[in-house]
C-alpha positions as CSV (number, residue, x, y, z in Angstrom):
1,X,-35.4,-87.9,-2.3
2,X,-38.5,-87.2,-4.6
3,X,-38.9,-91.0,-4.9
4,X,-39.5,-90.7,-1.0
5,X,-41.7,-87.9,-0.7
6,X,-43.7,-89.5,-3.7
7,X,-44.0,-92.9,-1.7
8,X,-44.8,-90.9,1.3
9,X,-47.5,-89.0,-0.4
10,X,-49.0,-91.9,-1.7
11,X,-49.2,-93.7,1.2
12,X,-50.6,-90.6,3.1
13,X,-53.5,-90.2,0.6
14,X,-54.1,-93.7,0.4
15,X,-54.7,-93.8,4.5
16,X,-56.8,-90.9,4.0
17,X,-59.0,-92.5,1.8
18,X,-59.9,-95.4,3.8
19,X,-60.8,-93.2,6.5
20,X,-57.5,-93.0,8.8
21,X,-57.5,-88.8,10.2
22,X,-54.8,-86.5,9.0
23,X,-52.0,-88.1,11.7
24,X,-52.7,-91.4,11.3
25,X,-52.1,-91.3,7.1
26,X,-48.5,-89.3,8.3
27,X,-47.6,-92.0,10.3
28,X,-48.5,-94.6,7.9
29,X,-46.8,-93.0,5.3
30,X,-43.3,-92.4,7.0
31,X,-43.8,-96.1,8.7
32,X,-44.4,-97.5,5.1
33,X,-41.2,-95.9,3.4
34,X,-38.6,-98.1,5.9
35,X,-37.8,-100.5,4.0
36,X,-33.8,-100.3,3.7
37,X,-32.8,-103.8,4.2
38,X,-34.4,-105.9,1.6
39,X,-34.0,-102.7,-0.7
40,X,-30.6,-103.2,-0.2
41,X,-30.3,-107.1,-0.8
42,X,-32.3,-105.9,-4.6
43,X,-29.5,-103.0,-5.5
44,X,-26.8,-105.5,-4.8
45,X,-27.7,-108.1,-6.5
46,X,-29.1,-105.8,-9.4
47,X,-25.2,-104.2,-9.1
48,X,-23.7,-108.1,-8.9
49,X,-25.5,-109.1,-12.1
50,X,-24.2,-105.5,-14.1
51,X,-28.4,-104.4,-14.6
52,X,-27.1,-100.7,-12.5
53,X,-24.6,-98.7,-12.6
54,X,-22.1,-97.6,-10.0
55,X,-23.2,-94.4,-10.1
56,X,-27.1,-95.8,-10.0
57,X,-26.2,-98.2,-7.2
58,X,-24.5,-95.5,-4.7
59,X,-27.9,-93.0,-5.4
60,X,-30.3,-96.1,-4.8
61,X,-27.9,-96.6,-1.8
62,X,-28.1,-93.7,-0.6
63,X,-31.9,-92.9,-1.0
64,X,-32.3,-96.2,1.5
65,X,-30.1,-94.5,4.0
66,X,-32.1,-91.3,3.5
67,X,-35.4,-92.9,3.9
68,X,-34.8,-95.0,6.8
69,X,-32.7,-91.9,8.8
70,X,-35.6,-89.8,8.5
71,X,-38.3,-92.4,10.2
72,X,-37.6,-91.9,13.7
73,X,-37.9,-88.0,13.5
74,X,-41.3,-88.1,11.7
75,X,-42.5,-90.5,14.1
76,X,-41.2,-88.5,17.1
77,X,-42.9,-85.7,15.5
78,X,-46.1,-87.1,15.1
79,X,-47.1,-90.2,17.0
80,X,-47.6,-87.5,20.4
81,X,-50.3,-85.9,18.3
82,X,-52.3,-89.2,18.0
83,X,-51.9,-89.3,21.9
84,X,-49.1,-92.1,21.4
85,X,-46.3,-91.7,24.1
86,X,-42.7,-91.5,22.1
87,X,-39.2,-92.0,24.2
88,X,-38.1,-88.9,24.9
89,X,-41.4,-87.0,24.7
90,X,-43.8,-86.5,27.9
């Protein structure tokens, strides 16, 4: 979870710098951290050739899960403050 609030904060600040407002850096950041899939194709073939662990592989698993689950909420959450319509809010 801290590796995905660290990514996130990152990401914020780095929108920031280049000029994006306070909404726009959220959303990048939160858009920027879903990147399950191919994270997954790396763990497994880092698991297949013995480089991680079991126990490494299910917390890298599950930090992809985390990471992507949490996207559509943040978005939800704060694409309507940049004036973007979201399903489900009107």
């Amino acid at each position: 979870m801290l590796a995905t609030f660290g990514k996130f904060g990152a990401r914020y600040l780095a929108a920031r710098w280049v000029g994006m407002s306070h909404h726009e850096g959220k959303v990048i950041g939160i858009m920027m951290n879903t990147r399950a899939l191919m994270e997954l194709i790396v763990i497994n073939v880092g698991f297949d050739l013995g480089v991680i662990s079991q126990q490494v592989f299910t917390m890298l698993v599950l930090m992809a899960i985390f990471s992507t689950v949490i996207t559509m909420p943040g978005l939800r959450r704060w694409l309507p403050k940049m004036g973007v319509a979201v399903a489900g809010h009107y």
